[in-house]
C-alpha positions as CSV (number, residue, x, y, z in Angstrom):
1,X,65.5,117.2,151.1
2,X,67.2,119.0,148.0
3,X,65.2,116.6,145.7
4,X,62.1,117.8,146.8
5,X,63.0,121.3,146.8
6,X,64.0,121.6,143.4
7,X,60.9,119.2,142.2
8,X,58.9,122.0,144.2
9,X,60.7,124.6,142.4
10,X,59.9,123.0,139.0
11,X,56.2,122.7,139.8
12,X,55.9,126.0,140.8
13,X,57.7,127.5,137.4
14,X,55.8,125.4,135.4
15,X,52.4,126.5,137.2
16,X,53.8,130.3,136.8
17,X,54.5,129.1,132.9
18,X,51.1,127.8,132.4
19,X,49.6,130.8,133.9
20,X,51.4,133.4,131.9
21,X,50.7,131.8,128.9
22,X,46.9,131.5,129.7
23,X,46.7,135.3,130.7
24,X,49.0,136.7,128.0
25,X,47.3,137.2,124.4
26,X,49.4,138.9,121.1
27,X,46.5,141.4,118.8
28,X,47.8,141.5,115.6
29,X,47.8,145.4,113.6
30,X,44.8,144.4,111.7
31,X,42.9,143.2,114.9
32,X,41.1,144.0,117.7
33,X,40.2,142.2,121.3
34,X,37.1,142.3,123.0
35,X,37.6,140.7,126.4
36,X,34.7,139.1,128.1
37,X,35.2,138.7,131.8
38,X,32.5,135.9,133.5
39,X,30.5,136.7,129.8
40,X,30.3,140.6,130.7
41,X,31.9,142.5,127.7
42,X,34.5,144.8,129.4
43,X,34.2,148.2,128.1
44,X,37.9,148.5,126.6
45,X,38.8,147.3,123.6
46,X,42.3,145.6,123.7
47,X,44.8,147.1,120.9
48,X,47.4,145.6,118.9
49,X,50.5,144.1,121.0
50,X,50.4,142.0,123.7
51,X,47.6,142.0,126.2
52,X,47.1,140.4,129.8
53,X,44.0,139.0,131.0
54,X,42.8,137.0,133.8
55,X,43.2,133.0,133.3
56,X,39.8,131.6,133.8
57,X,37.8,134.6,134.1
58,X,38.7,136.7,131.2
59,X,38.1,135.4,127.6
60,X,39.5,137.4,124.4
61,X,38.2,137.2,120.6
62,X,40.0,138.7,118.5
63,X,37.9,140.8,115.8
64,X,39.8,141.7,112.2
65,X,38.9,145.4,111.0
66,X,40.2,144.5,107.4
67,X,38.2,145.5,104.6
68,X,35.8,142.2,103.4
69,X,34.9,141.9,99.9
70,X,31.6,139.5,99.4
71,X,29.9,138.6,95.9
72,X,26.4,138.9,96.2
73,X,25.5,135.7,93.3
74,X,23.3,136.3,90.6
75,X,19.8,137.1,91.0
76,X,16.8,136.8,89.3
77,X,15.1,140.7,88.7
78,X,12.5,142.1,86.9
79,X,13.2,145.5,86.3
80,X,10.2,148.2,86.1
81,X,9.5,148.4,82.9
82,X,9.2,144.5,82.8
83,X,12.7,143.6,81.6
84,X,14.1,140.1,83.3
85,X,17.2,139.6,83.9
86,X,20.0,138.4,85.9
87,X,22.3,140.9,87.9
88,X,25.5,140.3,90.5
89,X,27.1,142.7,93.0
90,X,30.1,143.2,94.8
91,X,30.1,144.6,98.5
92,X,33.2,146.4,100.3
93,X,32.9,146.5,104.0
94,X,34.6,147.0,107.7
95,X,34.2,146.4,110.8
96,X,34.3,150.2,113.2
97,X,32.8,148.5,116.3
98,X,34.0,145.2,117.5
99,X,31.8,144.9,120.1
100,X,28.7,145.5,118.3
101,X,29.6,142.9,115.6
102,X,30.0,140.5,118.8
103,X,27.6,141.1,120.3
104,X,24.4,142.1,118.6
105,X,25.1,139.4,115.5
106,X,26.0,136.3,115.4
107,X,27.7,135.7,111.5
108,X,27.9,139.6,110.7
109,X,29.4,137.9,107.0
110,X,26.2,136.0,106.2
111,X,24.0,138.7,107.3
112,X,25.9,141.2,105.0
113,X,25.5,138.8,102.8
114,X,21.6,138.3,102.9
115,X,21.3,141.5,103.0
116,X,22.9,143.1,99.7
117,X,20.8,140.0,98.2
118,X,17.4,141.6,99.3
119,X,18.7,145.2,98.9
120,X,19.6,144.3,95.1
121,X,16.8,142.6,93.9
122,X,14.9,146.1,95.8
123,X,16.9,148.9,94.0
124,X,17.2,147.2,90.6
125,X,13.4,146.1,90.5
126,X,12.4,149.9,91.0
127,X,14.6,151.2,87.9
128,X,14.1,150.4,84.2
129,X,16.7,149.0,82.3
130,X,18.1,152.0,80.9
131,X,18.7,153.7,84.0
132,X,20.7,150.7,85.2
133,X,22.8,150.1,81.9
134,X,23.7,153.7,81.7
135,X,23.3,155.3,85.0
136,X,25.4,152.5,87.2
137,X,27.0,155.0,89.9
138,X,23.2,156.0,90.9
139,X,22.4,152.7,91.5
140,X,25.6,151.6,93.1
141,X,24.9,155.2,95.2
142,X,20.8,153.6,96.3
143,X,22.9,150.3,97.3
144,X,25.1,151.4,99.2
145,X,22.5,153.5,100.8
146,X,20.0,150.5,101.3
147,X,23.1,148.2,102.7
148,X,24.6,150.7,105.6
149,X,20.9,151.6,106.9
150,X,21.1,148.3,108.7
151,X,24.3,147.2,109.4
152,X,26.2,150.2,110.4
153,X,24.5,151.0,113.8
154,X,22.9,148.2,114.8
155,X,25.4,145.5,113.5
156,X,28.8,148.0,113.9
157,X,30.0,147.8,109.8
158,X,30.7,149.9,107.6
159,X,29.8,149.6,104.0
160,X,32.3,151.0,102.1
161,X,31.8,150.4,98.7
162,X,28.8,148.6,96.4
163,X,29.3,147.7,92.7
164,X,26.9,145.7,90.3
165,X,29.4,143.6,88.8
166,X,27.8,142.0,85.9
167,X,23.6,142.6,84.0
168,X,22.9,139.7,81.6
169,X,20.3,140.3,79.2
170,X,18.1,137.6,77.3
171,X,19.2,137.1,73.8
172,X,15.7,138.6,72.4
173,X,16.7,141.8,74.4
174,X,20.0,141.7,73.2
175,X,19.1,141.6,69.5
176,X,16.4,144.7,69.8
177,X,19.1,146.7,71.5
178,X,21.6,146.0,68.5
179,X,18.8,146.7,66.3
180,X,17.7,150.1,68.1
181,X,22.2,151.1,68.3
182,X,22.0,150.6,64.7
183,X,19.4,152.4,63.7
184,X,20.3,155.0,65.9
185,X,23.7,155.4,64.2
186,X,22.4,155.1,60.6
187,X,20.5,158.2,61.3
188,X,23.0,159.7,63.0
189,X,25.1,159.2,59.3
190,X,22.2,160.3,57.6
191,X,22.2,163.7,59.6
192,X,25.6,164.4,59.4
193,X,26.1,163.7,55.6
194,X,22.7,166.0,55.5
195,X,24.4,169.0,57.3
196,X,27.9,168.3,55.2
197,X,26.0,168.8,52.3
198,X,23.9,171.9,53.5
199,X,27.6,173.4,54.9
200,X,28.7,172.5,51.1
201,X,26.1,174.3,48.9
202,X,26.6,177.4,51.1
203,X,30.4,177.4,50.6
204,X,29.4,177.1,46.9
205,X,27.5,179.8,46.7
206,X,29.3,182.0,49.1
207,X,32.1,180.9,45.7
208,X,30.0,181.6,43.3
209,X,28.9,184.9,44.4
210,X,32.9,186.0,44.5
211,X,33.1,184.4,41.2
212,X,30.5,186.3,39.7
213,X,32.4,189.4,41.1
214,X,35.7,188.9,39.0
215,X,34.9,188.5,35.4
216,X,38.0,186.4,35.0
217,X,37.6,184.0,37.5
218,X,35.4,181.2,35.6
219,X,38.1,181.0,32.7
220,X,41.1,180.5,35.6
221,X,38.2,177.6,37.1
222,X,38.3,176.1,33.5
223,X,41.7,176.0,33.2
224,X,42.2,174.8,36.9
225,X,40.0,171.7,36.0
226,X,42.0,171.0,32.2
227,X,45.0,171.4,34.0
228,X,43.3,168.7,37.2
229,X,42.2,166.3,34.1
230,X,45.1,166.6,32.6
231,X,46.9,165.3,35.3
232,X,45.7,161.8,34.9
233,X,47.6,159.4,33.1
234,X,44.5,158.4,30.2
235,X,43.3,159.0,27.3
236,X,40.4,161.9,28.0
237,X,40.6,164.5,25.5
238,X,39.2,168.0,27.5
239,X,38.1,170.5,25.0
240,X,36.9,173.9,27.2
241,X,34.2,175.8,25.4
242,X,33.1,178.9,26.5
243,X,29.9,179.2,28.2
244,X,29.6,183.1,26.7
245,X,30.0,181.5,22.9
246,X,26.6,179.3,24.4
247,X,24.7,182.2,25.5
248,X,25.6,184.5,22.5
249,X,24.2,180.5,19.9
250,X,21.0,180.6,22.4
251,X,20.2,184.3,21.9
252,X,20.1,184.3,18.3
253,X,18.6,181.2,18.3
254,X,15.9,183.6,20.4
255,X,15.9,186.0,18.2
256,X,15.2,184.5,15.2
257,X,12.0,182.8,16.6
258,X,10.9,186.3,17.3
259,X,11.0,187.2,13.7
260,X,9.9,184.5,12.1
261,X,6.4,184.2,14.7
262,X,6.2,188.2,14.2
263,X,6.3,187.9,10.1
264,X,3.8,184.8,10.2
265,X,1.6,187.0,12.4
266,X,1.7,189.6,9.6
267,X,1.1,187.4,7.1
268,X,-2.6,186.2,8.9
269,X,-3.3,190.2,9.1
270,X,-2.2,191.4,6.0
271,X,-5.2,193.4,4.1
272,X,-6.9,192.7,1.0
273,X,-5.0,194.4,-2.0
274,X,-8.6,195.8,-3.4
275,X,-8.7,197.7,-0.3
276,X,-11.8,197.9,2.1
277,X,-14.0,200.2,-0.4
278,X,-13.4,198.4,-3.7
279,X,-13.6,195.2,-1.8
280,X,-16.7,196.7,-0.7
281,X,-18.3,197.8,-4.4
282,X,-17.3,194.6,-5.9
283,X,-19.0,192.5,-3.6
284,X,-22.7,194.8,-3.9
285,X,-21.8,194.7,-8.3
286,X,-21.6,191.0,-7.3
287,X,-25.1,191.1,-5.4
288,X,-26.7,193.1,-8.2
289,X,-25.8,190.7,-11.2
290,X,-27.2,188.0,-9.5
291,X,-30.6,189.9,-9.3
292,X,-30.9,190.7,-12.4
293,X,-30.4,187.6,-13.9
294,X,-32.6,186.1,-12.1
């Protein structure tokens, strides 16, 4: 009679074993449960800890809320202003409704998924490829944007972040946009050595001008510039001249031109030493001879 007992009391324990461990269920911090009871989604969602449910007519699935990082592989583009090339993404996203993910999708990860593969080949085939190579935060903005339309309320996630992770050009592309940085910085050089020089002359003359104002600044230049040759170690021999003793050489030089050209000039005019008249009589004596000896 004890026998039985006890067996009794053994079968009962472990029934009351078995049943506790198919009604109790641990959520993890990062997790959330979503009980189904006869395949009716209860309306409370089960938080982290432990969590009792009915054996049999209760079923729990557990739902993470971590943040999800998917690469969206490389896809073939053609950008609009008929550029191809090859772009890859990264996606960011949450779940913020478990029961929603359950329930209205059935592999919320390959969904995303297909998704951000539609939505990129959309937003990068609408912008040129200067847009996309310089303004990336606009188009990781449009992705984002084109991602979360339909997934946050219908599916319950949130898309957090969206990044185009790598643009690969052709190698023909490549080498015109090396060609067009180049050219762009040669004239870039070419303009600034332009203005250093414009900047240059007008600091000259802005020096000259203060030069010309102090009568004995061009000998202290001179001797600035002997004394800068000078400090070379060769075998230059400076001799300053002064530009005044060149001025004084070219104005006599001036001035005897205009002599001489005014004395030649004299010379062509100078009158006949007869004198108009007797140059006159002489030449009508001249006439008269001729007549009568004829």
């Amino acid at each position: 009679m004890g026998a039985a007992v006890a067996i009794t009391l053994v079968v009962i324990a472990a029934l009351v074993v078995l049943v506790l461990s198919s009604s109790v269920r641990l959520v993890q911090q990062y997790q959330r449960g979503v009980v189904f009871r006869f395949g009716r989604v209860l309306d409370r969602i089960r938080q982290p800890g432990l969590q009792l449910i009915i054996p049999v007519a209760d079923r729990m699935v557990r739902v993470s809320m971590q943040t999800t990082v998917i690469g969206v592989p490389a896809q073939g583009v053609i950008t609009r202003d008929n550029v191809t090339l090859t772009v890859d993404a990264v996606v960011y996203y949450r779940v913020v409704d478990p029961v929603k993910v359950l329930v209205n999708v059935r592999d919320y990860s390959s969904a995303v998924l297909q998704v951000a593969q539609t939505a990129l080949r959309s937003v990068v085939g609408k912008a040129d490829l200067d847009t996309l190579l310089r303004d990336r935060d606009r188009i990781n903005a449009e992705l984002k944007a084109v991602i979360d339309a339909p997934t946050e309320k219908p599916w319950g996630l949130l898309i957090e972040r969206v990044e185009v992770k790598d643009v690969a050009l052709p190698e023909g592309m490549k080498r015109s946009m090396s060609r067009q940085a180049e050219a762009e910085r040669e004239r870039r050089a070419r303009v600034i050595a332009a203005d250093g020089e414009y900047q240059a002359s007008r600091r000259l003359a802005d020096a000259s001008r203060a030069m010309a104002d102090t009568p004995g600044a061009y000998q202290l230049r001179l001797l600035q510039t002997v004394v800068d040759v000078a400090a070379e170690k060769n075998s230059t021999l400076v001799m300053p001249f002064p530009v005044e003793l060149l001025r004084f050489f070219d104005e006599v030089a001036g001035g005897g031109r205009g002599r001489s050209a005014a004395t030649e000039s004299g010379r062509r005019q100078e009158p006949s030493p007869l004198g108009p008249v007797t140059g006159n009589v002489a030449a009508a004596a001249e006439g008269d001879g001729h007549r009568g000896g004829g």
